[in-house]
C-alpha positions in Angstrom: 0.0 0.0 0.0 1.4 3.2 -1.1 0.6 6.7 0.7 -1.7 9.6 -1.7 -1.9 13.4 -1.7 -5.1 14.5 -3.1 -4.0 18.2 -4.5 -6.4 20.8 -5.3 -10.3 19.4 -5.1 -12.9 20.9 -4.1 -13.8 18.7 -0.4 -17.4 17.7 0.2 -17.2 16.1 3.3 -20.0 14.2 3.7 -21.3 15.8 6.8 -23.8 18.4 5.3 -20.7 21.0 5.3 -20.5 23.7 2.5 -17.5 22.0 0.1 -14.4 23.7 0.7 -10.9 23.5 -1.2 -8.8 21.6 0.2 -5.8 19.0 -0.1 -6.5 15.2 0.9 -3.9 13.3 2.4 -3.9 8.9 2.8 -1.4 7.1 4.7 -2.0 3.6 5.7 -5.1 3.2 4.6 -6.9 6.4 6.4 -6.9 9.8 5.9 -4.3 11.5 8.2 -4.3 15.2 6.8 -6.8 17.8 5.4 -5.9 21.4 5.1 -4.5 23.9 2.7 -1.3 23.6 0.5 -0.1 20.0 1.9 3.2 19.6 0.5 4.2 16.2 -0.7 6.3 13.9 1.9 8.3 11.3 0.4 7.2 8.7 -1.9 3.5 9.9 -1.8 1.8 9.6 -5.6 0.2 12.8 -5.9 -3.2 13.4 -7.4 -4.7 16.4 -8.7 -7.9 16.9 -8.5 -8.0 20.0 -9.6 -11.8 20.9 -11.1 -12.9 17.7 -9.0 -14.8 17.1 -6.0 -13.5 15.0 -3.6 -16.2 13.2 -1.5 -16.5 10.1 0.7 -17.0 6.5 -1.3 -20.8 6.2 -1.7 -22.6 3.3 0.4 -25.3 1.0 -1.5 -27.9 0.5 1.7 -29.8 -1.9 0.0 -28.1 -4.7 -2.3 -28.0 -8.2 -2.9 -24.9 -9.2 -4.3 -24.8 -12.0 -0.9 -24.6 -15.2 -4.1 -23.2 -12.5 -7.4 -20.6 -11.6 -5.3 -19.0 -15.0 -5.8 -19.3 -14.9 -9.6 -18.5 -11.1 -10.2 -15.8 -10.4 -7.9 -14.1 -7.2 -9.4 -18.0 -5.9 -8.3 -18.0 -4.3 -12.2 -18.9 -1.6 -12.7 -19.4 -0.5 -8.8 -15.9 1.2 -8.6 -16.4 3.4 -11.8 -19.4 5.2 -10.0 -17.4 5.6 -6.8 -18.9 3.1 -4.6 -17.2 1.7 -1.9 -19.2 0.2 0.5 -22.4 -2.3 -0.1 -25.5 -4.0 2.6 -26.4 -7.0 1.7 -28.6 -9.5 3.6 -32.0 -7.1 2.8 -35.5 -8.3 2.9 -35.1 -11.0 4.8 -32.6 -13.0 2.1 -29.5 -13.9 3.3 -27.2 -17.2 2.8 -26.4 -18.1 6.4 -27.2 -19.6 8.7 -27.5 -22.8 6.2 -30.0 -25.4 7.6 -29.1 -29.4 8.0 -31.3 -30.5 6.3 -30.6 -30.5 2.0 -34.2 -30.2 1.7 -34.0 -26.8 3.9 -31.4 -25.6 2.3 -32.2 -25.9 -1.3 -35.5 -23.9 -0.4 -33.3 -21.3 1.2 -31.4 -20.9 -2.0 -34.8 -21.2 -3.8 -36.7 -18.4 -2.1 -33.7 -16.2 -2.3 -32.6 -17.4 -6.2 -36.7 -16.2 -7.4 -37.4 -12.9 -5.2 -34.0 -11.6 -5.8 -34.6 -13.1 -9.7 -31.1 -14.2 -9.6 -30.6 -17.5 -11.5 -30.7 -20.4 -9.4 -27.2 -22.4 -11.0 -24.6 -20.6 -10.0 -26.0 -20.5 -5.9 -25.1 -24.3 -6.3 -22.4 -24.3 -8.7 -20.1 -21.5 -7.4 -21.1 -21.3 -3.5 -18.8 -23.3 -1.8 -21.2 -23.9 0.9 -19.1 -24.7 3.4 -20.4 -23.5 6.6 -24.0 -23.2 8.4 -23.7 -20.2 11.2 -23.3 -17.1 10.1 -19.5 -16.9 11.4 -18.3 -19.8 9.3 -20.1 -17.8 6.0 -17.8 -14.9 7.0 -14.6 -16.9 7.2 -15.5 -18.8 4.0 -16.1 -15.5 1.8 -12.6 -14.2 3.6 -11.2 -17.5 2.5 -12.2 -17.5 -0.5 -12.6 -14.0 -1.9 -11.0 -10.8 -2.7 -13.2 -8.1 -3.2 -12.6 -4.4 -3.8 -15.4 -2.9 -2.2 -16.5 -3.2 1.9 -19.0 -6.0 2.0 -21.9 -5.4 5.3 -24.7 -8.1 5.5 -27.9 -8.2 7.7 -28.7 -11.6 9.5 -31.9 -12.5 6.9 -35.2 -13.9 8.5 -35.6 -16.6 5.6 -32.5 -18.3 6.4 -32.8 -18.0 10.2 -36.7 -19.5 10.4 -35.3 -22.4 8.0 -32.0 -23.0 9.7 -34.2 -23.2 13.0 -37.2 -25.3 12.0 -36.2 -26.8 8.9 -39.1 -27.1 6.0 -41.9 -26.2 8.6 -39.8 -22.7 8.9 -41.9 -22.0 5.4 -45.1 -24.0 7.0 -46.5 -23.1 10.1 -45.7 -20.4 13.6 -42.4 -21.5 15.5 -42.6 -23.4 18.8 -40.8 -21.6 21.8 -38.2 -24.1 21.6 -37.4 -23.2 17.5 -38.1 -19.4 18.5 -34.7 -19.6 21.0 -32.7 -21.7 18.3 -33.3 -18.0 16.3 -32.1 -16.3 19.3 -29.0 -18.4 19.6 -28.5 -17.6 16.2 -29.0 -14.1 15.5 -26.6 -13.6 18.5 -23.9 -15.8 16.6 -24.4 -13.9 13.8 -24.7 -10.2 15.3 -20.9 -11.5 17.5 -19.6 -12.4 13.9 -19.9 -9.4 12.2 -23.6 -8.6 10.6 -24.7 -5.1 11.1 -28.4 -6.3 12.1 -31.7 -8.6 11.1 -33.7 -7.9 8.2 -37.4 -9.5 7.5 -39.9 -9.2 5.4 -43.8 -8.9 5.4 -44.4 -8.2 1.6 -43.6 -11.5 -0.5 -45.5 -14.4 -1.7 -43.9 -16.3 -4.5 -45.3 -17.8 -8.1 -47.8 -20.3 -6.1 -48.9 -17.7 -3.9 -47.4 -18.6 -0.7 -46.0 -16.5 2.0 -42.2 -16.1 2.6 -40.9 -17.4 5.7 -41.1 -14.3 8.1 -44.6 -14.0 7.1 -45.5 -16.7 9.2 -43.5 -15.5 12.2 -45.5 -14.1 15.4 -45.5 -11.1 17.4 -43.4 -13.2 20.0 -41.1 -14.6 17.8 -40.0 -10.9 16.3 -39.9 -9.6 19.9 -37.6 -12.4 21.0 -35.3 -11.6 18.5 -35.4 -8.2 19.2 -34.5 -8.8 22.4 -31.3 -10.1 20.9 -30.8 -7.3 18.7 -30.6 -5.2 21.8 -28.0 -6.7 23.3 -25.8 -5.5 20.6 -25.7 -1.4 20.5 -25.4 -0.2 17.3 -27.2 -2.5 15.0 -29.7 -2.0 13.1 -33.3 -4.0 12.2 -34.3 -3.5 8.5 -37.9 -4.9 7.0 -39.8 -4.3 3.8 -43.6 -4.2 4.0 -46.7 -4.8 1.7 -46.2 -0.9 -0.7 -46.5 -3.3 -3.7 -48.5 -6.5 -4.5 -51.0 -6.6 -2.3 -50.9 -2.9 -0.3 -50.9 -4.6 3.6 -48.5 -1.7 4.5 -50.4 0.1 6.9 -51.4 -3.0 8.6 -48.4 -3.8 8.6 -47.1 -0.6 10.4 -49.7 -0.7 12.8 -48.4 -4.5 13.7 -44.6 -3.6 13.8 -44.8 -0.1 15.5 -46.4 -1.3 18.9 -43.7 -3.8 19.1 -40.2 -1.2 17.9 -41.1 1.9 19.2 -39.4 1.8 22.1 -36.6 -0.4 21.3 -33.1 0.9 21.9 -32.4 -0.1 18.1 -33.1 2.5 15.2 -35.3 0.2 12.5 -35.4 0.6 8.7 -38.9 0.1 6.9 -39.4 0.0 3.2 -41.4 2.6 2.9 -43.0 5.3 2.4 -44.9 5.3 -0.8 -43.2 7.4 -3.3 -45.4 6.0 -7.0 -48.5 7.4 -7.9 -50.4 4.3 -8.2 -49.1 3.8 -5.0 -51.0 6.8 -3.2 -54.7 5.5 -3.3 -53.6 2.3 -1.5 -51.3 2.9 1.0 -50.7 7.4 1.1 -51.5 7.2 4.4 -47.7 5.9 5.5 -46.6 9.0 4.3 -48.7 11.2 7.2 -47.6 8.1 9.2 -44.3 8.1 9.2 -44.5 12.3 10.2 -46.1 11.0 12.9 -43.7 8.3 13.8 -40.9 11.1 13.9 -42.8 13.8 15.8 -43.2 10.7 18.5 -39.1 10.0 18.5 -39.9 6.7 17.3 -36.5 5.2 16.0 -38.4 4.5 13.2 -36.9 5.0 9.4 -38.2 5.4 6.4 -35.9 3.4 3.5 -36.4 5.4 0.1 -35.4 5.5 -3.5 -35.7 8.6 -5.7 -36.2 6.8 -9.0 -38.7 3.7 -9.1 -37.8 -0.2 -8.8 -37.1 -2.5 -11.7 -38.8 -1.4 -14.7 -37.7 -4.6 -17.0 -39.6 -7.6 -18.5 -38.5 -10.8 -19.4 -39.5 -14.0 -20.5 -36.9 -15.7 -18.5 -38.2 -14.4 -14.8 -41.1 -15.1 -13.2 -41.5 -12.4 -10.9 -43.0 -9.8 -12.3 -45.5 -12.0 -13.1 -45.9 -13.8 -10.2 -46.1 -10.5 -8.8 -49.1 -9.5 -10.7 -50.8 -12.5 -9.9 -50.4 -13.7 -13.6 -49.8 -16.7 -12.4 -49.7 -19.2 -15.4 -47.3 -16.7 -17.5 -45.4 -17.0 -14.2 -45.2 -20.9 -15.1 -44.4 -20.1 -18.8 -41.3 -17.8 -18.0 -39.9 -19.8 -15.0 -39.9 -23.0 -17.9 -36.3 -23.0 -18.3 -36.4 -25.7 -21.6 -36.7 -23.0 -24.3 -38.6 -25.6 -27.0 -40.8 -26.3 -24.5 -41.7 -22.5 -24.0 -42.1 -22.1 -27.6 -44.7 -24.9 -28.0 -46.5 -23.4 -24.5 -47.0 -20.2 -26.4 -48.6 -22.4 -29.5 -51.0 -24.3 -27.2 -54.5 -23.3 -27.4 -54.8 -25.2 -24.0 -52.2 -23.3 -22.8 -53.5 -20.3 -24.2 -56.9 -20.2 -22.6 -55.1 -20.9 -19.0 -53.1 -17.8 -19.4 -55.8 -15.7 -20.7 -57.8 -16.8 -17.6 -54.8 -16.1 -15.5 -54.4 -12.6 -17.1 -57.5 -11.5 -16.2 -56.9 -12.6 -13.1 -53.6 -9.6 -12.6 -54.0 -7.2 -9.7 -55.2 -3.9 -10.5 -51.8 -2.4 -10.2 -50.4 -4.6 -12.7 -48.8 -2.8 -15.5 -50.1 -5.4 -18.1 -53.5 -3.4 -16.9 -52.4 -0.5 -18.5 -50.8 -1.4 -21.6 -49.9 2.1 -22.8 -47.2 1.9 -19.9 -45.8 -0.9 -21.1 -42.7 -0.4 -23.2 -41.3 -3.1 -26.1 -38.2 -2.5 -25.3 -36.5 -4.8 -27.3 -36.6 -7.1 -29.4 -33.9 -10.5 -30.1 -35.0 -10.8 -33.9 -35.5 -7.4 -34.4 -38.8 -7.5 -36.1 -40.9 -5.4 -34.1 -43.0 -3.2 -33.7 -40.8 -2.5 -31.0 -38.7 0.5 -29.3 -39.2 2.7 -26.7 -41.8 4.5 -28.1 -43.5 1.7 -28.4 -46.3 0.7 -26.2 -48.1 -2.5 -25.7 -51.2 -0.1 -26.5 -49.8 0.0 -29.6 -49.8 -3.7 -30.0 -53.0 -4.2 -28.9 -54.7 -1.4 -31.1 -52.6 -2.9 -34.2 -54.3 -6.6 -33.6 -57.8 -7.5 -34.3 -60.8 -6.2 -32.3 -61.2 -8.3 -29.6 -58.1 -10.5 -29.3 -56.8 -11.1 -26.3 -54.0 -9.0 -24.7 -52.5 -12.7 -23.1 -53.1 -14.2 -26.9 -51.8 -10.8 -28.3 -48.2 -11.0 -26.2 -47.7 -14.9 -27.3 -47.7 -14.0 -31.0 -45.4 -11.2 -30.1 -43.0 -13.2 -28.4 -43.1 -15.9 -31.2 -42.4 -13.2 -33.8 -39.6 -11.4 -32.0 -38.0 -14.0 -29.5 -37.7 -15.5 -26.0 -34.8 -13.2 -25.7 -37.3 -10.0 -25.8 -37.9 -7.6 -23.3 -40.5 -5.1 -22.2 -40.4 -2.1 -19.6 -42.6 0.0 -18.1 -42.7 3.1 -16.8 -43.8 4.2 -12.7 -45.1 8.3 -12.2 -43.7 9.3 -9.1 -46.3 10.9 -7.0 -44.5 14.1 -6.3 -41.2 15.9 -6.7 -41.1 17.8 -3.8 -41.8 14.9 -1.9 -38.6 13.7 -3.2 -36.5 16.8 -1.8 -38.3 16.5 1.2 -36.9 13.2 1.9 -33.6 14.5 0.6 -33.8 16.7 3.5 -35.4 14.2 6.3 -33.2 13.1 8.9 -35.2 10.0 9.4 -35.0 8.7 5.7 -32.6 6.3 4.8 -31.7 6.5 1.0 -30.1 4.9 -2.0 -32.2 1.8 -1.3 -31.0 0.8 -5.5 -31.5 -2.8 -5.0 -27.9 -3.6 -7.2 -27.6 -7.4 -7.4 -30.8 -8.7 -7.6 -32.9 -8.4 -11.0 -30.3 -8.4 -13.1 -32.0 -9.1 -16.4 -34.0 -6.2 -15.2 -31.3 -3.9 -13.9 -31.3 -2.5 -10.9 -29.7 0.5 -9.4 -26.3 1.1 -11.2 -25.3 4.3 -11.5 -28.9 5.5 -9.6 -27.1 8.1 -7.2 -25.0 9.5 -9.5 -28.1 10.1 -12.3 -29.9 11.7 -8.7 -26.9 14.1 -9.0 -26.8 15.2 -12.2 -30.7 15.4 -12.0 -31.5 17.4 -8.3 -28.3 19.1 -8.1 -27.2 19.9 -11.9 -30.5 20.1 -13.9 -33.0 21.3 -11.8 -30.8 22.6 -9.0 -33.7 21.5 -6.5 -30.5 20.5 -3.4 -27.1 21.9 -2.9 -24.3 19.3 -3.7 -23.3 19.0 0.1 -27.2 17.4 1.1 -27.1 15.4 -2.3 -23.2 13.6 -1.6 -24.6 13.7 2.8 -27.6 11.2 1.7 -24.9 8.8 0.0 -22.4 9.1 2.5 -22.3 10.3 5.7 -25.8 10.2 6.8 -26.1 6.6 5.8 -22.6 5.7 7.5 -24.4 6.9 10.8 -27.3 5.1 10.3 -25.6 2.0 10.0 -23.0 2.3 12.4 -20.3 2.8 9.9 -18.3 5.4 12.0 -14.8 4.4 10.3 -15.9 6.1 7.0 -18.6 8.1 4.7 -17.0 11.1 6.1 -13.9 13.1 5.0 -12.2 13.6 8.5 -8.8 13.1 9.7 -8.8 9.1 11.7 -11.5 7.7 9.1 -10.9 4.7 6.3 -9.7 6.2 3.4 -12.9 5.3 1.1 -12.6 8.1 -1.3 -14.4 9.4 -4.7 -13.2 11.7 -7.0 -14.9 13.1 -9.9 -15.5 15.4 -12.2 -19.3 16.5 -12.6 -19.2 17.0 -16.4 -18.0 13.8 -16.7 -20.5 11.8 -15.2 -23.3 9.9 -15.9 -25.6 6.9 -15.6 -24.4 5.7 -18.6 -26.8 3.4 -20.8 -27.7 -0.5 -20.3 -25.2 -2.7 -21.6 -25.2 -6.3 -21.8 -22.6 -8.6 -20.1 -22.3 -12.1 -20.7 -20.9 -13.1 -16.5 -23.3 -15.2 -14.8 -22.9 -18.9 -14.9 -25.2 -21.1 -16.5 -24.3 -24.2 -14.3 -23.1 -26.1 -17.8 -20.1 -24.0 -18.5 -21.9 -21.2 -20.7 -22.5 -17.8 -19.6 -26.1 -15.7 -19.2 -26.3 -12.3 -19.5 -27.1 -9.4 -16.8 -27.8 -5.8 -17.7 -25.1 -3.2 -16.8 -23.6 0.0 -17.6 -20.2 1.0 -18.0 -18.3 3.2 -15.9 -19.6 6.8 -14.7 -16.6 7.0 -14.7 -14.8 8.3 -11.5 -11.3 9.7 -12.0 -10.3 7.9 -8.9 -11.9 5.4 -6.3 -10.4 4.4 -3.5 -11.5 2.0 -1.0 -8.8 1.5 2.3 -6.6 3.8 0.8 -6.1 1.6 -2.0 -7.5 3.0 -5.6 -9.8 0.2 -7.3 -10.6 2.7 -10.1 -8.0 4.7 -11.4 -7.9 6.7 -15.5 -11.0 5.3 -16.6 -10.2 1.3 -15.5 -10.4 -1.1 -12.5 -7.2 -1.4 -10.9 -7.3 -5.2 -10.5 -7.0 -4.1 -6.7 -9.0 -6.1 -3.8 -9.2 -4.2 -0.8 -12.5 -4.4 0.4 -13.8 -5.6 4.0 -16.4 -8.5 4.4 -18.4 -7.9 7.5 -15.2 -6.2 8.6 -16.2 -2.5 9.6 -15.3 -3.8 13.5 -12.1 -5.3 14.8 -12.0 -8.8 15.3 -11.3 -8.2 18.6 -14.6 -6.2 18.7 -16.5 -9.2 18.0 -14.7 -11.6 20.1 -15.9 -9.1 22.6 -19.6 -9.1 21.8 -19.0 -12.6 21.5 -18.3 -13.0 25.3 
């Protein structure tokens, strides 16, 4: 590790501060010396910076790269937008503890492998798999990996319930006995390095049954909040019914007797920032101003630009998700011949126009002019983004069926197709508002999950260019304080996300004219399980001038460095968790 002098950028420190010249200096992986005119000491590389801002390394709070990480290691393209830190372990999904039973354990990787729509072959053909409590997964992805970003996890609900109860984890309520195997648990995994417990109250999958933590009990979530007491610091995340089928104010009024006065701040996913959103569950937004003018330590997570917007005929959950149940079937059919002659059936046919009308009135496929063809494999069309299915629909005979309508479509332009649709955000100034909100926990982008969809890349760099740039709605310093420091205190992160003298060296720097969320690529990196590769969606680079993660640069003149500094559960000592431990 070499020693750095940032010259000449413009410092925003993460803290909310105004930005400030300054000159950076890193020595041993943290950042020893800020001030005016440093003069270089020794073998330092200098860096100017000069027309740059030099800011903190942004922090992903809401990822799931917990199985990619083991196929994707260089983390492409995360360094290029500056990132430096990623959560993991959200919703409720985690890979550890591992239950005993294979049966158990293959529904573990199942539940995670279709909500998080990562392919299911590479969780068995690339994990090594070769631990069960949360410690041993932290000393098998430090034996096994090299990463160049820090790594955080929460302890997920799925896996605990399952590695406590086996297959009735997914079944029934847990007995008292099962409910203190969690607590043993969780406590291993809080002493071993996770930064909290996520659940989950929103998720049914393609069969229309509940997730796990859906069956828990009040007394099972305030047992294991018991535990998460014991451990100052950490946090409890949980996502609730905002989508599907709008149980988020029950669900509020269920968890808010039972967290409000816990000693733990807790995460909920959140207030509803979509139009369509409003009629069902608006409410959470006067809620969670009252939850704050209580002192609740109650969070709302947020995103300023809306979840996955990508179809494929490959994934099920978007349509399992809209209660289309049998196209659910048809895309999670894995044999493509077979999926062809699916689409010929007229039995088949009559099924899925039954299911269709069966879709949840939120469902997109309800409003076809929202619907985007996106793209299509054989290029025949009519397709593009401007485009709709409307289009499609008003082009086919009167009175065909939308279901029947989308078959032919497919068959013309390929399995390989793909659709989007658009999401109207309810309100801009409800956007700066949160911006502003000191209980509001941001850049929820959901990286690592949906890849065929794509998910978060390059999100807070596009809320950059867009709120501070464009429409100058925040000042720089708010917009770079939401992606850093604010989130490092949340979390508990209190070695970085700020630019002060003691902290980790996790630095960005950047030049705001050069940045962008770039476009969607395609990249051919995720194991097929038979030696071939599938294909995510990506971007390239912002790019970043420089990243630097530990003081080490993992981006540096438009290229990863091929460096793997990054931290796996590692933002305490290990003598910190032998302590919590005891």
């Amino acid at each position: 590790m070499y020693n750095i002098l940032i010259k000449n950028g413009t410092v925003v420190d993460g803290a909310n501060n105004p930005p400030r010249k300054a000159d950076v200096r890193i020595a041993n992986g943290k950042i020893v010396g800020i001030g005016d005119s440093l003069e270089r000491q020794g073998a330092e590389r200098v860096v100017d910076a000069e027309g740059c801002y030099v800011t903190p390394g942004f922090i992903e709070t809401h990822n799931h790269y917990d199985a990619p990480m083991w196929w994707m290691p260089n983390m492409f393209p995360l360094p290029g937008y500056g990132i430096t830190t990623t959560i993991n372990g959200n919703c409720g999904f985690a890979a550890a503890p591992v239950p005993r039973s294979e049966d158990a354990k293959n529904a573990m990787i199942k539940i995670f492998s279709f909500f998080e729509d990562i392919p299911l072959s590479p969780f068995h053909s690339e994990l090594p798999w070769d631990w069960q409590t949360w410690g041993e997964y932290r000393e098998s992805m430090q034996r096994h990996l090299k990463v160049p970003v820090n790594f955080e996890f929460f302890c997920g609900h799925q896996s605990l319930r399952l590695a406590a109860m086996g297959m009735d984890g997914a079944k029934r309520a847990a007995t008292d006995e099962e409910i203190a195997t969690m607590q043993d648990m969780l406590r291993e995994a809080l002493s071993a390095g996770t930064i909290g417990f996520s659940s989950n109250l929103l998720d049914y999958d393609d069969e229309g049954n509940p997730v796990p933590s859906l069956l828990a009990q009040d007394k099972e979530f305030e047992a294991l909040f018991d535990v998460l007491e014991e451990f100052p610091g950490k946090t409890f995340q949980f996502i609730i019914g905002v989508f599907q089928r709008f149980t988020g104010v029950q669900d509020m009024e269920r968890m808010v007797p039972l967290l409000k006065d816990r000693k733990f701040k807790s995460q909920w996913g959140g207030v509803p920032t979509l139009s369509y959103q409003m009629a069902r569950v608006g409410e959470l937004v006067e809620r969670h101003e009252e939850y704050k003018a209580k002192g609740y330590p109650l969070y709302t997570g947020w995103t300023h630009v809306p979840p996955a917007t990508q179809i494929n005929f490959n994934s099920s959950l978007t349509f399992a998700q809209s209660n289309i149940l049998v196209w659910a079937e048809f895309a999670s059919e894995m044999n493509q011949n077979r999926k062809l002659a699916m689409l010929q059936d007229e039995t088949w046919r009559e099924k899925a126009r039954a299911s269709w009308d069966q879709a949840y009135e939120q469902a997109m496929f309800r409003r076809p002019e929202v619907v985007i063809m996106r793209d299509s494999q054989f290029k025949v069309g009519p397709y593009g983004s401007d485009v709709t299915f409307r289009d499609v629909i008003d082009a086919a005979p009167a009175g065909k069926h939308p279901s029947d309508i989308l078959a032919d479509w497919i068959l013309d332009n390929g399995l390989g197709s793909t659709l989007g649709y658009d999401m109207i955000k309810a309100s801009e100034d409800q956007m700066v508002g949160l911006f502003h909100d000191p209980n509001a926990v941001g850049n929820l982008s959901d990286s690592g999950a949906h890849a065929q969809m794509l998910c978060g890349i390059g999100d807070h760099i596009d809320m950059i260019k867009k709120y501070v740039v464009r429409e100058k709605k925040i000042p720089i310093e708010l917009a770079i304080h939401n992606i850093t420091g604010k989130l490092a205190a949340f979390f508990g992160l209190d070695d970085r996300g700020v630019i002060e003298e003691g902290r980790n060296a996790d630095i960005a720097i950047w030049h705001i004219d050069e940045v962008e969320r770039r476009p969607m690529i395609k990249e051919f990196d995720v194991p097929d399980g038979s030696g071939g590769r599938g294909y995510r969606y990506t971007r390239e680079p912002a790019p970043m001038r420089m990243t630097i993660a530990n003081g080490e640069p993992i981006f540096d003149g438009g290229f990863f460095t091929g460096a793997y500094p990054g931290r796996i559960a590692g933002y305490q000592t290990n003598e910190a968790f032998a302590e919590a431990a005891e």
